[in-house]
Kinemage of the C-alpha trace (Angstrom):
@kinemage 1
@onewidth
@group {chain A} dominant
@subgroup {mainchain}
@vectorlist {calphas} color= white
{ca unk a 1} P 35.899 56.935 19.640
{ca unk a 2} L 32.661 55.850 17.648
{ca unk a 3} L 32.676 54.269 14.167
{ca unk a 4} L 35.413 55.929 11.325
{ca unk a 5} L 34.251 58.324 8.952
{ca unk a 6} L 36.356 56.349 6.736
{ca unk a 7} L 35.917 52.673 5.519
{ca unk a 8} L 39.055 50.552 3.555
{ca unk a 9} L 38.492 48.082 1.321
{ca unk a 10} L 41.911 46.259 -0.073
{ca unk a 11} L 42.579 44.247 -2.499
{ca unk a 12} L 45.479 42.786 -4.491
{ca unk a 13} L 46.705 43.002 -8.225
{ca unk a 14} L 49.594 41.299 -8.556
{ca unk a 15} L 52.455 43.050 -6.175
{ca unk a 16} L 50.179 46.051 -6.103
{ca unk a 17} L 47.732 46.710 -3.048
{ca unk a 18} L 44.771 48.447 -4.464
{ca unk a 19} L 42.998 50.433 -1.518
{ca unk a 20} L 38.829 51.843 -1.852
{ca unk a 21} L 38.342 54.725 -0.174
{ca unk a 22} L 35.075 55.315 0.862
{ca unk a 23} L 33.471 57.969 3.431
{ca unk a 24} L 35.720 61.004 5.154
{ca unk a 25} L 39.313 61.553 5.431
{ca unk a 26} L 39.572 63.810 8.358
{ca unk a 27} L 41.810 64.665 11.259
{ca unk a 28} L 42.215 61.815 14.333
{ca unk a 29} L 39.775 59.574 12.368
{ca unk a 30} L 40.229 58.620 8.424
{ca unk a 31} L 43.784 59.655 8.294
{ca unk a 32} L 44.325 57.369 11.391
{ca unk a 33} L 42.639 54.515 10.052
{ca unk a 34} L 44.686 55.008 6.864
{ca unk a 35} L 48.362 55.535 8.846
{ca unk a 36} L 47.515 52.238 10.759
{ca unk a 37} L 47.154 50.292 7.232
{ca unk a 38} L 49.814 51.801 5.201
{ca unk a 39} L 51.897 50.749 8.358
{ca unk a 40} L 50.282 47.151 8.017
{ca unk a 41} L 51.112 46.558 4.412
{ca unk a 42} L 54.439 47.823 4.866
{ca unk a 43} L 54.756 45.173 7.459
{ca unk a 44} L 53.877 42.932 5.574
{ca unk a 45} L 56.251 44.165 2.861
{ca unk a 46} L 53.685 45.695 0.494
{ca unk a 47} L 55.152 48.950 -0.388
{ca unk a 48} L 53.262 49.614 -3.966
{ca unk a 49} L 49.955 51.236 -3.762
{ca unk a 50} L 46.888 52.481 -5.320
{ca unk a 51} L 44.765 54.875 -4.178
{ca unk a 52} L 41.094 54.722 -4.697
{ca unk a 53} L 39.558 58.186 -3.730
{ca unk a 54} L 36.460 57.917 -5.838
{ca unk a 55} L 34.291 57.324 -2.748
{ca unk a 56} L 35.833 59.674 -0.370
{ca unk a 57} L 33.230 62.225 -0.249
{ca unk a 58} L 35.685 64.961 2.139
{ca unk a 59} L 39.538 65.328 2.909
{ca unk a 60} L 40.864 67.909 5.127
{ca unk a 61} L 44.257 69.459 5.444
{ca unk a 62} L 45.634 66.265 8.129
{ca unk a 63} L 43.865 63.787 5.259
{ca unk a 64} L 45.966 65.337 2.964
{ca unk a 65} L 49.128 65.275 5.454
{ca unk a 66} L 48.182 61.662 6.080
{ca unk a 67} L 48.245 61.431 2.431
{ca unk a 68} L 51.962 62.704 2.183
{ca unk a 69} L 53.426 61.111 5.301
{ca unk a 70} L 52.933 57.467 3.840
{ca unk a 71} L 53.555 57.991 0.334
{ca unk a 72} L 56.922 58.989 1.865
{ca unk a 73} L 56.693 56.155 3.982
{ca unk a 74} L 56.325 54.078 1.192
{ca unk a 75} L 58.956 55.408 -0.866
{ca unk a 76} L 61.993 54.483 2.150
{ca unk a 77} L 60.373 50.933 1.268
{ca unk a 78} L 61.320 51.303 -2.281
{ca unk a 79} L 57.559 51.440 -3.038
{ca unk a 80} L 55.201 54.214 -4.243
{ca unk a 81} L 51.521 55.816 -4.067
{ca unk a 82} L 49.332 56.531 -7.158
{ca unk a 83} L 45.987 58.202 -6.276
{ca unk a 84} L 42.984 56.718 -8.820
{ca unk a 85} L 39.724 58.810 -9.020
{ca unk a 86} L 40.468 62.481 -7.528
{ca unk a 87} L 37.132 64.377 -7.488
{ca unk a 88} L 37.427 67.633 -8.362
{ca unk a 89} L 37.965 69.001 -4.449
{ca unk a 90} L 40.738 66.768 -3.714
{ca unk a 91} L 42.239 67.640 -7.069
{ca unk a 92} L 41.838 71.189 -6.358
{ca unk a 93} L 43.065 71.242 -2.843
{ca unk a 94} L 45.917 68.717 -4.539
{ca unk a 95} L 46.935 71.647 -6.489
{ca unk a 96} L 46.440 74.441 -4.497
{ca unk a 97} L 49.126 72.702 -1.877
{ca unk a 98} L 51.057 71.994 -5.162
{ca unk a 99} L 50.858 68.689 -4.384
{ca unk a 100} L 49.751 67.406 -8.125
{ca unk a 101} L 53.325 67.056 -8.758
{ca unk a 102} L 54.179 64.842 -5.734
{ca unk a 103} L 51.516 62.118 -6.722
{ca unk a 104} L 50.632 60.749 -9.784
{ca unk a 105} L 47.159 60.515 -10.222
{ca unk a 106} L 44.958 57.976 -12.419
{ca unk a 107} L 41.377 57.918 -13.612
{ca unk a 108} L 41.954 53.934 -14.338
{ca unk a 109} L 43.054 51.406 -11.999
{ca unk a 110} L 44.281 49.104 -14.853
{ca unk a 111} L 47.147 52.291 -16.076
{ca unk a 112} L 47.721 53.389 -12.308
{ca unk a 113} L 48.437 49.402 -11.578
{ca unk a 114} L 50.947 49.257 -14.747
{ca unk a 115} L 52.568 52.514 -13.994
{ca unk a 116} L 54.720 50.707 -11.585
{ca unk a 117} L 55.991 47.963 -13.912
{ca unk a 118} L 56.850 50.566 -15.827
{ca unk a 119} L 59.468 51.993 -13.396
{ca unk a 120} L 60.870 49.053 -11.593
């Protein structure tokens, strides 16, 4: 296997992991690389993430599973996902897997970051 399709930057903001997207999403590549570090930050007992799609330029239908396996994932670690910066073909493909209403999505990091004071 040659270099991902998919690059991960991470960062934190306070018990939030922010995670930048950037490149392809796509079946045994970017959703792997993504599965492996959900798994690590859970490990580490991060279970409260952001999203950054802004620099994902294509998602297919296992990205999206991907997508869906770890925010559930997530939630049996009392955490959550919030998706920042959909473009308008993940939004639509979002949607058209009536998906929209799993996630909550964000256009600003600073609201998707609070959203989870908010609830806990």
């Amino acid at each position: 296997m040659g270099e991902s399709k998919l690059t991960i930057e991470e960062r934190q903001n306070g018990d939030v992991t922010v995670l930048v997207l950037t490149g392809q999403m796509v079946l045994d590549d970017g959703d792997l690389a993504f599965g492996r570090r959900i798994r690590d930050l859970v490990d580490r007992g991060f279970a409260k993430v952001v999203l950054d799609l802004g620099g994902v330029t294509y998602i297919d239908s296992s990205g999206v599973g991907m997508l869906v396996a770890k925010l559930k994932t997530l939630r049996e670690q009392g955490g959550d996902m919030r998706l920042l910066h959909l473009n308008r073909r993940a939004e639509s493909l979002l949607g058209m897997l009536k998906l929209l209403v799993v996630f909550e999505t964000f256009q600003d990091e600073i609201a998707a970051v609070r959203s989870f004071a908010v609830r806990t």
